[in-house]
DOSEVEX-244159 format. One line per field, with one value per residue (C-alpha): residue number from 1; residue in three letters; x, y, z. Coordinates in nm, 2 decimals. Layout:
N
num <- c(NUM_...) $
residuo <- c(ala_...) $
x <- c(X_...) $
y <- c(Y_...) $
z <- c(Z_...) $
//
This chain:
193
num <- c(1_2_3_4_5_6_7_8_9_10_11_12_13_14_15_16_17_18_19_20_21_22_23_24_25_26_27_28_29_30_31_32_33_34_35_36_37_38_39_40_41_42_43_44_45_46_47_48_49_50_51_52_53_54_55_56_57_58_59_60_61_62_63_64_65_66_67_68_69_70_71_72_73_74_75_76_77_78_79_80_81_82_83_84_85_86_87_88_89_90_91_92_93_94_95_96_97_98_99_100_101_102_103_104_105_106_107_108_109_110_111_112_113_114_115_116_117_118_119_120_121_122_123_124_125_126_127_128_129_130_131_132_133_134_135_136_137_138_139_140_141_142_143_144_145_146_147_148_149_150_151_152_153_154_155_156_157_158_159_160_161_162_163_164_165_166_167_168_169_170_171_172_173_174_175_176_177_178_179_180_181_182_183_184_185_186_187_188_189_190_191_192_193) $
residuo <- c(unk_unk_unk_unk_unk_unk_unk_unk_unk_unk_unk_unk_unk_unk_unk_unk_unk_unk_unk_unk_unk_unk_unk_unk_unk_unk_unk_unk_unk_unk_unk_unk_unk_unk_unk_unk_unk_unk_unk_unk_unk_unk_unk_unk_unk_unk_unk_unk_unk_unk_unk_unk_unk_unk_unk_unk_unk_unk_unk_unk_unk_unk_unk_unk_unk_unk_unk_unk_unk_unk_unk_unk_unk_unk_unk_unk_unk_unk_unk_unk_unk_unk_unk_unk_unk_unk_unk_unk_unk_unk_unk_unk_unk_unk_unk_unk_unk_unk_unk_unk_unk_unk_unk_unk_unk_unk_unk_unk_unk_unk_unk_unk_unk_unk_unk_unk_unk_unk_unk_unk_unk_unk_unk_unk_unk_unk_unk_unk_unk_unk_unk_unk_unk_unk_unk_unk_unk_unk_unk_unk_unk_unk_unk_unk_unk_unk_unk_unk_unk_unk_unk_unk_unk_unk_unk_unk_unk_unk_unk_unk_unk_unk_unk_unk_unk_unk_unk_unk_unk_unk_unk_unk_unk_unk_unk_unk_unk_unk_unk_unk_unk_unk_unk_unk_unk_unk_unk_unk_unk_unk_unk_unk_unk) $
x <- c(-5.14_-5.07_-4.90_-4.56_-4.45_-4.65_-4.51_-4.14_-4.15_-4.33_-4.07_-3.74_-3.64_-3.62_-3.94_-3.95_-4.24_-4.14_-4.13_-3.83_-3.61_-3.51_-3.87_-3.97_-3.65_-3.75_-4.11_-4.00_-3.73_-4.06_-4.23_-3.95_-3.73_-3.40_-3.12_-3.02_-3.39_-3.55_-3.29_-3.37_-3.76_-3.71_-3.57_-3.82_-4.09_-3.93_-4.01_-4.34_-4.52_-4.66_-4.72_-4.96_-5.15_-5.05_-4.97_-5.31_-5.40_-5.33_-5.57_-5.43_-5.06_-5.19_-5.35_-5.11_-4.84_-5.01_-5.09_-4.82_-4.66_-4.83_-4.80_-4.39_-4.40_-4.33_-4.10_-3.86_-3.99_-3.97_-4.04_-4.32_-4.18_-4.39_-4.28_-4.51_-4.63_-5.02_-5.04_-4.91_-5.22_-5.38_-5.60_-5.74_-5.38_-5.26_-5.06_-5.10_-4.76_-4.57_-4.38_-4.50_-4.71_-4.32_-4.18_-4.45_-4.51_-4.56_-4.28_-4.23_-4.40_-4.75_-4.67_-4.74_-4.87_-4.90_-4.80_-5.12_-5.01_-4.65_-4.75_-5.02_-4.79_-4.48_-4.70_-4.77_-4.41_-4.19_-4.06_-4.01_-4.13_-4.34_-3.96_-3.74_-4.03_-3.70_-3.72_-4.04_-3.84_-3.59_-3.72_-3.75_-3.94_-4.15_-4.28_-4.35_-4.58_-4.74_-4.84_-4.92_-5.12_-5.30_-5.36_-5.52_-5.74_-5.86_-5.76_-5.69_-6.09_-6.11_-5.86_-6.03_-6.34_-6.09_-6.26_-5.99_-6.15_-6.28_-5.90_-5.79_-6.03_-5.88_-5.52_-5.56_-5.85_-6.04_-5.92_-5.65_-5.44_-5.71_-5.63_-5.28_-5.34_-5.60_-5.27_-5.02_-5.32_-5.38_-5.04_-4.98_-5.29_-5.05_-4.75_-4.92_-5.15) $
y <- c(9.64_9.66_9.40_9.24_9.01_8.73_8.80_8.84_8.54_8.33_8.49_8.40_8.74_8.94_8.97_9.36_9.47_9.73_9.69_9.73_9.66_9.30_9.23_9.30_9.12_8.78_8.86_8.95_8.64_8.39_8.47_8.39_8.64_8.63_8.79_9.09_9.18_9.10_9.36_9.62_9.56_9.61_9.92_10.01_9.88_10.05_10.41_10.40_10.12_10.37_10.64_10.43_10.28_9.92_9.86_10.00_9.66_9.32_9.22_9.50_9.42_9.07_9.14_9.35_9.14_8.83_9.02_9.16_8.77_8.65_8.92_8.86_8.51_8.50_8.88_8.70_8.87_9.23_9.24_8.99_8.70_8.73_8.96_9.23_9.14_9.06_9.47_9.56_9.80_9.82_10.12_10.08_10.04_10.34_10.15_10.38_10.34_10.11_9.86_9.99_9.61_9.51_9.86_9.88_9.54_9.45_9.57_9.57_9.34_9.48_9.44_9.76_9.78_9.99_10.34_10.52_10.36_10.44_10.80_10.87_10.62_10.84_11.17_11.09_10.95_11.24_10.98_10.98_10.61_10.69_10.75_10.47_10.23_10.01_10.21_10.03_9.71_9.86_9.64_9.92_10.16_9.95_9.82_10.22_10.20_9.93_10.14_10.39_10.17_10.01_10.39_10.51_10.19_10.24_9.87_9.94_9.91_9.62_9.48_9.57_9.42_9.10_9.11_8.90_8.87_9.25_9.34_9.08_9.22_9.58_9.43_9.21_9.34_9.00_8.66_8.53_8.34_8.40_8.03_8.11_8.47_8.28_8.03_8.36_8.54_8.22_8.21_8.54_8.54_8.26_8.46_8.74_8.51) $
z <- c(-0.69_-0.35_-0.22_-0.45_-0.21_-0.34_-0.70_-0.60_-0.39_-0.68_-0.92_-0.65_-0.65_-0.26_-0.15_-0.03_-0.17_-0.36_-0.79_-0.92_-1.23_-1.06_-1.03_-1.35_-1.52_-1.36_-1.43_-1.80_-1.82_-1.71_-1.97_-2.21_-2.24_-2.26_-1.99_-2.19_-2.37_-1.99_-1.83_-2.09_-2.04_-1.71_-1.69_-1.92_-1.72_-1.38_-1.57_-1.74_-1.56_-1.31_-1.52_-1.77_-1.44_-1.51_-1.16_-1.03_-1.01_-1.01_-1.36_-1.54_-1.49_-1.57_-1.87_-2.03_-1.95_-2.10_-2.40_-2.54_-2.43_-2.70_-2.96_-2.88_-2.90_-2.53_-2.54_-2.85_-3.12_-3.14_-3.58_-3.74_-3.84_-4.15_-4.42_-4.39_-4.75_-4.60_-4.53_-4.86_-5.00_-4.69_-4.69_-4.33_-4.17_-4.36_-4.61_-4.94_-5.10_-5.24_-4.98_-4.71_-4.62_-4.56_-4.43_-4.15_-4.08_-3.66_-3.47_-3.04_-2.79_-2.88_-3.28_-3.37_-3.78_-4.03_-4.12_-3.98_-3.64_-3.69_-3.74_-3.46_-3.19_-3.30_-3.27_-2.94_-2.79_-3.04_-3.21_-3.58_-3.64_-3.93_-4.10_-3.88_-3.83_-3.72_-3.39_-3.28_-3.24_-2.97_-2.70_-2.45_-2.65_-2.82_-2.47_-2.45_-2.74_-2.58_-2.27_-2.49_-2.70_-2.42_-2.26_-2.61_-2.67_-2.31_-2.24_-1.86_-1.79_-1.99_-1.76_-1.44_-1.55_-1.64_-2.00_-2.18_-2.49_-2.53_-2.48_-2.76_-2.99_-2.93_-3.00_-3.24_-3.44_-3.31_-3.10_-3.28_-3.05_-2.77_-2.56_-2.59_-2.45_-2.17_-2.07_-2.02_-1.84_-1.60_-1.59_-1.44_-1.24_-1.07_-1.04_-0.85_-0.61) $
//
């Protein structure tokens, strides 16, 4: 994305052009979070946004953003709501012992499940989450998972090609909440003109 003025203007913060942790806290805090859990995605946000390529372009920031908005319930929820209970036994999540439907239930903005996803996301970041799955909901590091999640499920390309329902598919396992993914993305294809 090349040019942020249009964003930071539609967002009321200084309209320099250049990202930053201010940019990203009002673009965070629009899409419902609040002050302090905006401010801490920001700064999460500042450091591994460019790394991951989500501000290549203007379709991938969009749909990642709107994504993980509605696995968050809008960046609120950082653990399920639900118990965890549904995943209890679940083989293809890699859920093979006893409570671990409840102990590995979704956690972060992209709702990261089950312990076969704990493992390989905590492989890759050197992070012990298969053992303190309770990490994953530490706003700022589970919107690292999400990048890393996003990288790994090769969701960027999806994006570009502004495929909204082969990315849903890839996050949600199918299109669940698909018109309320749709209003964040048209949302945030109106934030960034």
């Amino acid at each position: 994305m090349t040019d942020w003025k249009p964003l930071q203007h539609n967002l009321g913060v200084a309209a320099d052009g250049i990202p930053g942790r201010n940019t990203f806290r009002a673009l965070f805090q629009r899409l419902g979070a609040d002050t302090g859990r905006a401010v801490e995605l920001a700064l999460s946000a500042n450091v591994h946004f460019p790394a991951y390529g989500i501000m290549d372009s203007k379709l991938r920031l969009c749909h990642f953003m709107a994504q993980l908005s509605h696995e968050s319930g809008g960046f609120r929820y950082m653990e399920e709501i639900a118990s965890g209970a549904a995943y209890e036994g679940r083989k293809d999540l890699g859920n093979t012992q006893p409570g671990d439907g409840k102990r590995y239930k979704g956690r972060g903005p992209i709702q990261l499940t089950g312990r076969a996803n704990y493992r390989e996301y905590g492989q890759a970041l050197g992070i012990a989450f298969e053992e303190h799955p309770e990490i994953v909901a530490i706003p700022s590091i589970g919107l690292h998972v999400a990048l890393e999640y996003w990288k790994r499920k090769g969701l960027s390309a999806l994006a570009d090609n502004d495929d909204l329902e082969g990315i849903t598919r890839k996050v949600n396992g199918g299109v669940n909440g698909l018109s309320d993914r749709k209003q964040y993305l048209g949302k945030m294809k109106g934030l960034v003109g």
